[in-house]
C-alpha positions, 0 to 999 in steps of 0.5 A, spaced: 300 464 037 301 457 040 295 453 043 296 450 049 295 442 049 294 441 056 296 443 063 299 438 067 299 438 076 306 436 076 307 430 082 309 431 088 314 426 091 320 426 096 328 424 094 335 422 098 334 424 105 326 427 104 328 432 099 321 434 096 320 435 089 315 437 085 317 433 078 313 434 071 317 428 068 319 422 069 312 420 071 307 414 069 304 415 062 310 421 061 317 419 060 320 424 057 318 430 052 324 430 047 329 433 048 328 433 056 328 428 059 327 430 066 325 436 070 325 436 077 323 442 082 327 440 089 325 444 095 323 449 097 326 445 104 328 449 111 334 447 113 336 448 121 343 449 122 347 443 121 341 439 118 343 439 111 348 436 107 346 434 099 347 428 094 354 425 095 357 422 088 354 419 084 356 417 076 351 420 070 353 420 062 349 421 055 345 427 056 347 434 059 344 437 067 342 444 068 341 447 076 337 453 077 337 455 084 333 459 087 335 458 094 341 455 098 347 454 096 351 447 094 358 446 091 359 442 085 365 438 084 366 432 078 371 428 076 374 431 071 376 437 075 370 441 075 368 445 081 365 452 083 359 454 088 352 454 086 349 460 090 342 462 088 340 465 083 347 461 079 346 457 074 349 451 072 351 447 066 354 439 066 355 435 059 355 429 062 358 426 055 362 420 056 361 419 063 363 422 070 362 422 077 360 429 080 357 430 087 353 437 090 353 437 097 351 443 101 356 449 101 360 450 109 357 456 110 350 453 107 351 448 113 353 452 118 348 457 118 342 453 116 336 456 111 331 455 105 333 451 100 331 449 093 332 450 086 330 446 078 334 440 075 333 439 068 336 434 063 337 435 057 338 428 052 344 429 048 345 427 040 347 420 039 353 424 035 355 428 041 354 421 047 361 421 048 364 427 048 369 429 053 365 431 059 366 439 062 362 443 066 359 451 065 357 455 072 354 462 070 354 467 076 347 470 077 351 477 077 352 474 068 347 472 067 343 476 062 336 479 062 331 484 059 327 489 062 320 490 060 316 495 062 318 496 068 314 490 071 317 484 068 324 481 068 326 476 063 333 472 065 336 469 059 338 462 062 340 459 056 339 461 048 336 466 046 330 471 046 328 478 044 335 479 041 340 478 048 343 471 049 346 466 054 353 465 055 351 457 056 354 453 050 349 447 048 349 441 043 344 442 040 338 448 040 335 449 047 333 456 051 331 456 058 328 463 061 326 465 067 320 471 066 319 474 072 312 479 073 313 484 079 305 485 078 299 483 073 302 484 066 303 481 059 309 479 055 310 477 047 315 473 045 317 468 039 320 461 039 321 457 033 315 452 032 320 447 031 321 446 038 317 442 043 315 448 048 314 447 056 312 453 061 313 451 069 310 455 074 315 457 079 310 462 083 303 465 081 299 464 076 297 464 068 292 465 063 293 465 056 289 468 050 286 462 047 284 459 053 280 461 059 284 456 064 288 458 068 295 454 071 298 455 077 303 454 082 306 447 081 303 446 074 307 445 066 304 447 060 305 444 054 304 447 047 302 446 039 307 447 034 302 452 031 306 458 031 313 462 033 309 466 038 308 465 045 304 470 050 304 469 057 299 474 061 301 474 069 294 474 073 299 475 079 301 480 084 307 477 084 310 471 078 316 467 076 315 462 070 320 457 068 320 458 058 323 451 056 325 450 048 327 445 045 328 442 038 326 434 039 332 430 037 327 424 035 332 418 036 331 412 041 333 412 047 335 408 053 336 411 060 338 406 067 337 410 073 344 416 071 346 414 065 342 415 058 344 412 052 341 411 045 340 403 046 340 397 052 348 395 050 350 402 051 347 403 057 350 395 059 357 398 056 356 405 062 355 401 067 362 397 066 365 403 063 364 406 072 366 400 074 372 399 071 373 406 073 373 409 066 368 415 069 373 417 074 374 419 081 372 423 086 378 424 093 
């Protein structure tokens, strides 16, 4: 069974126009846990009518972007054509590649109406071999997305990868798997990970305890394992819990990263920033 490493109290900070957020990485003494690079749970904010807007365009390159909402609505545009309305419970894939510029700004009838907004942002480092792909983008609708059904008490949805045979549409370039297992009461789940992969557990809601520890991680907490073993148990102590699985294979390469771009070195990152100066990344209308 994995050992855990540690449990970690993910910082709390604020983004854009006061949006708060609850951030395992990027933090002092964590840069990244290859091949993630960033995890970030914005919200949960309430909006009054007309309050909200979102983040407006923005360039981004060199790794791939995941947004899981879990309240709200935004609608993604970028440009190289894609767009689509991210509801809750939609999830959304953007291969950054060799640059693009993309915008989520609030949905009209979001703005209009006013409510709870929130949701998790990952990113995930591409292989140097894959930096300059052609960027494209990949919305799954909540409606899709596939999950297991476990006693009746616990839900698992398969965001990306694989887990207990049932596999998500997202295509990546390299292995990764993100599942949100949900407990409707106090349970246990057993499921395998490849040990070759960096594994993380955030806790959405509710709390954790795991059989070879007697610590407990709540609310706002990432933990992190060993690569000891393939198997991962995971006991809700809770009425009530969500908790965000995150696997990864590390690449194991240097990388460079300059507030939205992310390279393998300082050169390629000087060369993205010419790169949307000189319009190479696209434009927006």
């Amino acid at each position: 069974m994995r050992k855990i490493i540690k449990i970690k109290e993910c910082m709390k900070t604020f983004e854009g126009d006061g949006i708060p957020v609850t951030r395992a990485f990027p933090v002092p003494g964590m840069r990244e846990n290859d091949p993630f690079l960033l995890f970030d749970h914005f919200g949960p904010i309430n909006y009054e009518p007309g309050g909200a807007s979102g983040v407006p365009a923005h360039p981004h390159c060199g790794f791939e972007a995941i947004t899981y909402m879990l309240g709200g609505e935004v609608e993604h545009r970028d440009s190289f054509g894609g767009q689509a309305e991210i509801e809750t419970g939609d999830v959304q894939w953007m291969t950054t590649g060799s640059g693009l510029i993309h915008s989520e700004l609030v949905t009209e009838k979001f703005k209009k109406s006013g409510g709870v907004m929130q949701g998790l942002q990952i990113w995930v480092n591409l292989p140097q071999k894959n930096k300059k792909v052609k960027p494209w983008y990949q919305h799954i609708k909540k409606e899709t997305i596939p999950t297991v059904l476990e006693n009746n008490n616990i839900k698992i949805k398969v965001l990306v990868g694989e887990i207990k045979g049932i596999k998500s549409k997202v295509q990546t370039y390299s292995p990764v798997s993100i599942f949100d297992i949900q407990f409707s009461k106090p349970d246990m789940t057993k499921f395998k990970v490849d040990k070759e992969q960096n594994l993380m557990i955030y806790i959405i809601d509710g709390q954790l305890q795991f059989s070879n520890s007697e610590k407990i991680a709540n609310k706002g907490d990432m933990i992190f394992f060993d690569q000891s073993s393939d198997d991962v148990q995971l006991t809700s102590i809770s009425e009530e819990g969500s908790y965000l699985v995150l696997a990864g294979k590390p690449l194991n390469e240097p990388v460079a990263r300059y507030g939205p771009f992310v390279a393998n070195s300082e050169g390629e990152i000087k060369k993205a920033m010419t790169d949307y100066q000189d319009g190479k990344m696209g434009t927006l209308a």
